[in-house]
mmCIF file of the N, C-alpha and C atoms, coordinates in Angstrom:
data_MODEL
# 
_entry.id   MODEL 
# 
loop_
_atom_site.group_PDB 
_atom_site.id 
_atom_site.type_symbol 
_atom_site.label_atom_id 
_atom_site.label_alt_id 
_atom_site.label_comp_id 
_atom_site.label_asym_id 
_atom_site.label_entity_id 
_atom_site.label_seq_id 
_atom_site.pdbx_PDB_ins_code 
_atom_site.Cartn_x 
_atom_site.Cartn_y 
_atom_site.Cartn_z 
_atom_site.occupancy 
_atom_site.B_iso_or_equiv 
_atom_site.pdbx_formal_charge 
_atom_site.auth_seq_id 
_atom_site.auth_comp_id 
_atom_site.auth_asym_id 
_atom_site.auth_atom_id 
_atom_site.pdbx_PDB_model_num 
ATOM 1  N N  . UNK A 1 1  ? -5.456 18.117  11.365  1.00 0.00 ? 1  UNK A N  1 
ATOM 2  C CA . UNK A 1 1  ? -4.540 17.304  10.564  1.00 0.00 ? 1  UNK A CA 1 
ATOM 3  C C  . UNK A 1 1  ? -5.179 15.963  10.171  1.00 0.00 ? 1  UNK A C  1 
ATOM 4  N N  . UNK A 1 2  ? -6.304 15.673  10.554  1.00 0.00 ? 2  UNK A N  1 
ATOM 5  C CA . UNK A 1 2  ? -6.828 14.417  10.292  1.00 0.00 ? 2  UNK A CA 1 
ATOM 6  C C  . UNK A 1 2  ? -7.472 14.260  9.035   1.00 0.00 ? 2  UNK A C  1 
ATOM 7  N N  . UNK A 1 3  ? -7.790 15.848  7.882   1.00 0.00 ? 3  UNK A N  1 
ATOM 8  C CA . UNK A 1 3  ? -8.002 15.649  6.704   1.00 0.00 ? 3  UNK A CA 1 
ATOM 9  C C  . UNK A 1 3  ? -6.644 15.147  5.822   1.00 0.00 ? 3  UNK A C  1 
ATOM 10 N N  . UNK A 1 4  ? -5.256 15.696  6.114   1.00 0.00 ? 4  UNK A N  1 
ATOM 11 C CA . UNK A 1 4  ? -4.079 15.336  5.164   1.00 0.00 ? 4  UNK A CA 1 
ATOM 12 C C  . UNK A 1 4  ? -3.964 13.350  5.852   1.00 0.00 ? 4  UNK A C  1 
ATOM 13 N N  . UNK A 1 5  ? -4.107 12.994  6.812   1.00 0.00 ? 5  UNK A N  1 
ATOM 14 C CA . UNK A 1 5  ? -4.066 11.792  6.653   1.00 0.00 ? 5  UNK A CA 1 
ATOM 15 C C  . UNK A 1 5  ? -4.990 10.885  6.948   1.00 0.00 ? 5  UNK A C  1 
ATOM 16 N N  . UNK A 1 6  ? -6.300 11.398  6.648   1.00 0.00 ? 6  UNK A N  1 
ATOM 17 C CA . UNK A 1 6  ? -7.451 11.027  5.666   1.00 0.00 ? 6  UNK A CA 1 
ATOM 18 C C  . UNK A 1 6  ? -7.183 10.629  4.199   1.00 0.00 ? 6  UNK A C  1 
ATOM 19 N N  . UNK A 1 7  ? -6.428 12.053  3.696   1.00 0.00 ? 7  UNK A N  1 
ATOM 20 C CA . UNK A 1 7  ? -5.798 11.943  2.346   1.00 0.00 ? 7  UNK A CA 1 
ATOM 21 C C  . UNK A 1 7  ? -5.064 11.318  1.748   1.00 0.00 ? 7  UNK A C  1 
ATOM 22 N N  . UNK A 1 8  ? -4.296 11.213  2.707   1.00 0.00 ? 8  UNK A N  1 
ATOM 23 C CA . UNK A 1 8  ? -2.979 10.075  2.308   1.00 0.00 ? 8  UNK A CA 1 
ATOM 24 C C  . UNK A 1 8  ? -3.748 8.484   2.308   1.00 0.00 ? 8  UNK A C  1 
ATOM 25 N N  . UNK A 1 9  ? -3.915 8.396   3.287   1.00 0.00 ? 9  UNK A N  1 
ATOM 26 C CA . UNK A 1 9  ? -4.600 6.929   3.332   1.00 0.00 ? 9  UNK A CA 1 
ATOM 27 C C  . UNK A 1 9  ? -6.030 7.031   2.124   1.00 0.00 ? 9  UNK A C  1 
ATOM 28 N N  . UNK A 1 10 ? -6.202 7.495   1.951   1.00 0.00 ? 10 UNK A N  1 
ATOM 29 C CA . UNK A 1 10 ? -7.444 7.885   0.484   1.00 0.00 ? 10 UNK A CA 1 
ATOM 30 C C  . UNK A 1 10 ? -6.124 6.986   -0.965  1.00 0.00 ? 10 UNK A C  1 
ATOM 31 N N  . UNK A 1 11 ? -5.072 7.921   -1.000  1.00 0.00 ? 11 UNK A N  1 
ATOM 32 C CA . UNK A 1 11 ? -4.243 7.690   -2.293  1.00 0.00 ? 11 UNK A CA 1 
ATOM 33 C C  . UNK A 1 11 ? -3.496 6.466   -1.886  1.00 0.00 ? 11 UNK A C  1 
ATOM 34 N N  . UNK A 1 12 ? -3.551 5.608   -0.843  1.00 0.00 ? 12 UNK A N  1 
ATOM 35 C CA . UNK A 1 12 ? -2.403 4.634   -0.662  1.00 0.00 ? 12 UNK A CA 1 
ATOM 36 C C  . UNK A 1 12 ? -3.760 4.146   -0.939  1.00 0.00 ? 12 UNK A C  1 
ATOM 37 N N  . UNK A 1 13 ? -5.041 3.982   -0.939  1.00 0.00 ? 13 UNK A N  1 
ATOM 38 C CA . UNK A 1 13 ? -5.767 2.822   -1.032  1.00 0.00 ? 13 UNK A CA 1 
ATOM 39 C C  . UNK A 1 13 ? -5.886 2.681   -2.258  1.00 0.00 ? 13 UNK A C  1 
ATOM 40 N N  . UNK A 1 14 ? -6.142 3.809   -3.102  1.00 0.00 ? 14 UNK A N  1 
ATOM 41 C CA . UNK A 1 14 ? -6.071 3.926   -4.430  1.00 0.00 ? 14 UNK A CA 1 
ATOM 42 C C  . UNK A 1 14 ? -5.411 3.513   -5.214  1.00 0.00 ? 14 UNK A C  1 
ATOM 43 N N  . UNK A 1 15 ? -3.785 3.576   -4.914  1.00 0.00 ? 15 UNK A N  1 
ATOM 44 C CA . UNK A 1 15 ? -2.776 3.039   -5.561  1.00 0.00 ? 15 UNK A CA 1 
ATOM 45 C C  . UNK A 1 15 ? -2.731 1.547   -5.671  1.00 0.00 ? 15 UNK A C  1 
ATOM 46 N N  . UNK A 1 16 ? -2.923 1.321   -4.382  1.00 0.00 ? 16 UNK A N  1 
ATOM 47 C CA . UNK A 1 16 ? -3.227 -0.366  -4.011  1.00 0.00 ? 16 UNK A CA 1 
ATOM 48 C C  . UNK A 1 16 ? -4.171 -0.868  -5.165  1.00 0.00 ? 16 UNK A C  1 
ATOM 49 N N  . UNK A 1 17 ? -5.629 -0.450  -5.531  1.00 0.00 ? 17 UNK A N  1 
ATOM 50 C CA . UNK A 1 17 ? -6.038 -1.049  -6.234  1.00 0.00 ? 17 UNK A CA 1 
ATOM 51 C C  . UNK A 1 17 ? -6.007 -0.762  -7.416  1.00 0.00 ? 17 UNK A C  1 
ATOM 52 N N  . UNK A 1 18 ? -4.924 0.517   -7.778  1.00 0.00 ? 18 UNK A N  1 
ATOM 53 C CA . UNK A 1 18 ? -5.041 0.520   -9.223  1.00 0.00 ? 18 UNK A CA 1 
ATOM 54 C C  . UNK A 1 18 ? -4.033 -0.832  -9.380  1.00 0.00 ? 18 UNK A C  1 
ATOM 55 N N  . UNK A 1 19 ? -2.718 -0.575  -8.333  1.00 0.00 ? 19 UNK A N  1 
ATOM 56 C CA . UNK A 1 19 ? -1.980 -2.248  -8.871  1.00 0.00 ? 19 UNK A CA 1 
ATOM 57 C C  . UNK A 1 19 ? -2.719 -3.193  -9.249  1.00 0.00 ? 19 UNK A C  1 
ATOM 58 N N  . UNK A 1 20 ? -3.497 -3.285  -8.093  1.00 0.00 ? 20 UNK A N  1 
ATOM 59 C CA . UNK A 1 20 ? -4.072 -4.882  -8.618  1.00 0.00 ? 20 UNK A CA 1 
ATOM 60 C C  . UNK A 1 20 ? -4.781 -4.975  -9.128  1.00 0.00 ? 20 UNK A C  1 
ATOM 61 N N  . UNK A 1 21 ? -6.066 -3.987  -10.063 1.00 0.00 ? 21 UNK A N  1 
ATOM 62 C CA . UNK A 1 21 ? -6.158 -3.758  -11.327 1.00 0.00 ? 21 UNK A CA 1 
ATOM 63 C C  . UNK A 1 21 ? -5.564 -4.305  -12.501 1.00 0.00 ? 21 UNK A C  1 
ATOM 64 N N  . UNK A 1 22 ? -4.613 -3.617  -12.556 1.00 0.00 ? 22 UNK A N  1 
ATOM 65 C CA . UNK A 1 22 ? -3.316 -3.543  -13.185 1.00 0.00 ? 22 UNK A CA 1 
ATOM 66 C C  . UNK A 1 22 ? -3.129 -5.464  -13.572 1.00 0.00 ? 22 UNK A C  1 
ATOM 67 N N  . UNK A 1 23 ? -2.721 -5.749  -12.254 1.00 0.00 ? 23 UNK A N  1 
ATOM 68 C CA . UNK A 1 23 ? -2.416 -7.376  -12.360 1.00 0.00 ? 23 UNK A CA 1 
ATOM 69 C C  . UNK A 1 23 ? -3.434 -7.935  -12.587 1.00 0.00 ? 23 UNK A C  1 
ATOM 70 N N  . UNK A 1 24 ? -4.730 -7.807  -12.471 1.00 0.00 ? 24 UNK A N  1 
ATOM 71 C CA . UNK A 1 24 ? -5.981 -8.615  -12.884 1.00 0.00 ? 24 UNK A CA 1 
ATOM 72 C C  . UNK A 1 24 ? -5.925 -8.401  -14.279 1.00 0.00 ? 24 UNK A C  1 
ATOM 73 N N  . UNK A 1 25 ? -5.893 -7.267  -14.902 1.00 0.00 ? 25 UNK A N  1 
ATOM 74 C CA . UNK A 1 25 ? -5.890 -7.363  -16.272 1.00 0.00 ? 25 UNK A CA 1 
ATOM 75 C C  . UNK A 1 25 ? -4.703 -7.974  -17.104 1.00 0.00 ? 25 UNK A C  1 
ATOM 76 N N  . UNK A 1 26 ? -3.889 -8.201  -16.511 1.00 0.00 ? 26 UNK A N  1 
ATOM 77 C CA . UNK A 1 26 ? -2.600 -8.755  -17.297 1.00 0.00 ? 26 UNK A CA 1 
ATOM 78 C C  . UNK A 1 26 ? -2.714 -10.231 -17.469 1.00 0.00 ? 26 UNK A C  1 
ATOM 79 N N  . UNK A 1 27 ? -3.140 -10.498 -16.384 1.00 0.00 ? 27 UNK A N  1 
ATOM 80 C CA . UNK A 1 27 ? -3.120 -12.212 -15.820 1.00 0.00 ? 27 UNK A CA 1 
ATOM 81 C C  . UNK A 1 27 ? -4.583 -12.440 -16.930 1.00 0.00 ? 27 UNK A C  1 
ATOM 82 N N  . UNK A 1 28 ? -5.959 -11.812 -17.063 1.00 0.00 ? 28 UNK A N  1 
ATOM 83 C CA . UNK A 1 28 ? -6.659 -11.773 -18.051 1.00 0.00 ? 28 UNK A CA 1 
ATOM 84 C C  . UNK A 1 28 ? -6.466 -11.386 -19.270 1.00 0.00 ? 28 UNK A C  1 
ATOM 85 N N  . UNK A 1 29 ? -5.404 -11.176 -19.666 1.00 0.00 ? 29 UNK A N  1 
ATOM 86 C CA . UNK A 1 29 ? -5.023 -10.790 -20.654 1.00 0.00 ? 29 UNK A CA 1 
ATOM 87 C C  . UNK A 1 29 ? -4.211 -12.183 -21.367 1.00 0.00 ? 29 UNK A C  1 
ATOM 88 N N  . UNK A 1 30 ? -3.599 -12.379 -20.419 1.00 0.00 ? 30 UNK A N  1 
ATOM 89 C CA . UNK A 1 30 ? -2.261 -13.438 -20.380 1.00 0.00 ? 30 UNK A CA 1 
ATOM 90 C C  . UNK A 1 30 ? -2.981 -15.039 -20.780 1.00 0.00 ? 30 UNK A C  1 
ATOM 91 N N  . UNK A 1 31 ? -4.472 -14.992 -19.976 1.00 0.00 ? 31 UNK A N  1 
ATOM 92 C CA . UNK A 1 31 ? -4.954 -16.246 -19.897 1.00 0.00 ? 31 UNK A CA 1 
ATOM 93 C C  . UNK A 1 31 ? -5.740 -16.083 -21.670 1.00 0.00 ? 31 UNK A C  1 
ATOM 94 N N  . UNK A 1 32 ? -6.548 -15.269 -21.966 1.00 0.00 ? 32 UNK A N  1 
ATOM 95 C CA . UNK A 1 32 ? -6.609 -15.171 -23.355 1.00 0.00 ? 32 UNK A CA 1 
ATOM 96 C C  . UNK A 1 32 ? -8.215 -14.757 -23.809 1.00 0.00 ? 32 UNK A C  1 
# 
């Protein structure tokens, strides 16, 4: 069972930085 929460913790890290991705480009976006 240590590959499915390998996995999971794989996509929660992922998600994490697509957010803040996400907010880096806005805030660069925002600034101009």
């Amino acid at each position: 069972m240590k590959i499915t929460r390998l996995a999971i913790l794989i996509t929660l890290t992922f998600s994490v930085l697509k957010s803040q991705a996400t907010e880096f480009n806005a805030s660069l976006l925002d600034s101009g």
